[in-house]
Phi, psi and omega in degrees: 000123190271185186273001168300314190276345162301324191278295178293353211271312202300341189268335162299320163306310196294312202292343162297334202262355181276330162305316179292319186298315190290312215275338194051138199281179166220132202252135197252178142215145188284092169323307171196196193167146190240192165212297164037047155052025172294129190252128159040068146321124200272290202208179195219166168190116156317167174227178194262014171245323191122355178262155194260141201251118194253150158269133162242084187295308156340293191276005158065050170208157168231148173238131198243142191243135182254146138300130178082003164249133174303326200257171184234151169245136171260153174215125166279137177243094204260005194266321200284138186278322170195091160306114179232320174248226188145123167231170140235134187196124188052058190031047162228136171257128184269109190232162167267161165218083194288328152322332208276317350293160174182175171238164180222139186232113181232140168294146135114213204245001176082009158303145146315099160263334174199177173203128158278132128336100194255164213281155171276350173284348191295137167229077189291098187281328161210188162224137151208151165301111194244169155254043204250311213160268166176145172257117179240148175249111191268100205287309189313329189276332193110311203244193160273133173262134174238140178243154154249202182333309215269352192077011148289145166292081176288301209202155147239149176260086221166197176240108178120356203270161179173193183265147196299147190291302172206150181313074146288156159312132187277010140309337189250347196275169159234082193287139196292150140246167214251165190232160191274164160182194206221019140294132164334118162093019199215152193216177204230066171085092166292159178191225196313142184220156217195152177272157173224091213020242169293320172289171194254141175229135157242166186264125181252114202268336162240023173282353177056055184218168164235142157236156212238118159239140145322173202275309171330306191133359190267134198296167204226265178194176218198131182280132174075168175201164182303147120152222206233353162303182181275355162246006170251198187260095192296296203225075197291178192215304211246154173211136164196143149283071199238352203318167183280302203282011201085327217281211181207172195252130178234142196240139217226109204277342194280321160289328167080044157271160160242127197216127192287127166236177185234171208295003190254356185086359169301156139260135218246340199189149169241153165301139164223142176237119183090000170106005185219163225250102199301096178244103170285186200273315191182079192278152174245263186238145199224154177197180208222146192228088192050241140299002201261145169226136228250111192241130184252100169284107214268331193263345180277322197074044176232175186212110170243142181241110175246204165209142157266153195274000000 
């Protein structure tokens, strides 16, 4: 490591710590926490029981997890070519397949109930369920996909994005493509994506923001901003809306920080565990069950279930 880089890493360091100082902590405490031989897990989703559904994409599996049980149940995919993202809505699970490109739809009980066909250029990265349709988040491309009901092509989203010319299945569309940017409604590698009462929030992961759209597709306002100050974002990964206040919990994979903002886009806390700022190796993706707030570290291979204090 040379001394530039030593430099840079050390002014960065500083300026995390005048952000935690400013932002102030929230002290957590960890109910349990896993392992299960997981190689870099990708994403996470609740069910309407409370259980949490992990992608182990490597290992060509999801594995769902309880509070208070050790073992996890396993559903082998042994069909899926490189599993990444996962919603669950109305007791169907929803998987991307960046191989296929393709989405997968399961009870469950982890049965194949259909699967759309995707653009071959598609680098489908998450998913969620609307009631609209589905939302895909395409990272290579830039934008968003909005389907409606029938797996038609509504809208894309992005810089070059707009609304479909004419309805098709989006096995047959052809979506423009989008170019990254740093303008509102516009992305740098888009990645998890997550609900916010009615609206849709994606991780625009290096434009260093979460952005918030209405069900339409029309934008709603945006969390963070790139850089090491005390109101942005180095590298987010994760999002959820579980907040006291409305806001969201945003988990940052390069600080290995979690970080609170409030419905105004401030940032009001950070997690802290033991009196110190709970910095995991590289949380991804996160949500929330009540008081359990559910965390996924994708380079450690673990899944922790915490409560705030």
């Amino acid at each position: 490591m040379n001394r530039s880089t030593c430099r840079w890493i050390t002014s960065l360091l500083l300026l995390l710590a005048v952000q935690l100082s400013a932002s102030g902590l929230r002290e957590i405490r960890i109910t349990q926490s896993w392992s299960a031989s997981m190689s870099y897990p990708t994403d996470l989703a609740l069910d309407s029981q409370g259980r949490a559904w992990v992608v182990d994409g490597l290992n060509r599996r999801l594995l769902v997890f309880s509070a208070g049980l050790e073992t996890p149940r396993e559903i082998a995919l042994p069909t899926v070519g490189k599993a990444l993202g996962i919603d669950i809505a109305d007791d169907r699970v929803w998987l991307t397949d960046t191989a296929g490109p393709r989405l997968l739809v399961l009870d469950l009980e982890g049965h194949l109930q259909r699967e759309i066909t995707l653009p071959p250029d598609c680098d489908p990265v998450d998913v969620l369920a609307t009631p609209r349709g589905v939302v895909i988040a395409d990272n290579d491309n830039q934008r968003l996909l909005m389907l409606d009901g029938q797996d038609r092509l509504v809208r894309t989203i992005g810089n070059g994005g707009g609304k479909a010319e004419s309805l098709v299945p989006i096995s047959e569309a052809h979506p423009p493509e989008c170019r990254t940017g740093n303008r509102p409604a516009e992305f740098s590698f888009p990645g998890i994506l997550a609900r916010l009462e009615k609206d849709f929030m994606v991780v625009d992961v290096l434009g260093g923001r979460i952005q918030v759209f209405q069900p339409d597709g029309s934008l709603s306002h945006i969390y963070g901003m790139f850089g090491a100050d005390g109101e942005s974002l180095f590298r987010p990964k994760g999002v959820c809306g579980c907040r006291v206040d409305g806001g969201v919990w945003i988990t940052d994979s390069y600080t290995g920080l979690i970080h609170g903002y409030d419905d105004y886009g401030k940032r009001q806390e950070s997690l802290a565990l033991d009196g110190a700022p709970w910095r995991l190796e590289g949380p991804t993706a996160i949500s929330c069950c009540g008081e359990g707030i559910w965390v996924v570290d994708c380079r450690a291979g673990k899944l922790y279930r915490s409560v705030l204090k």
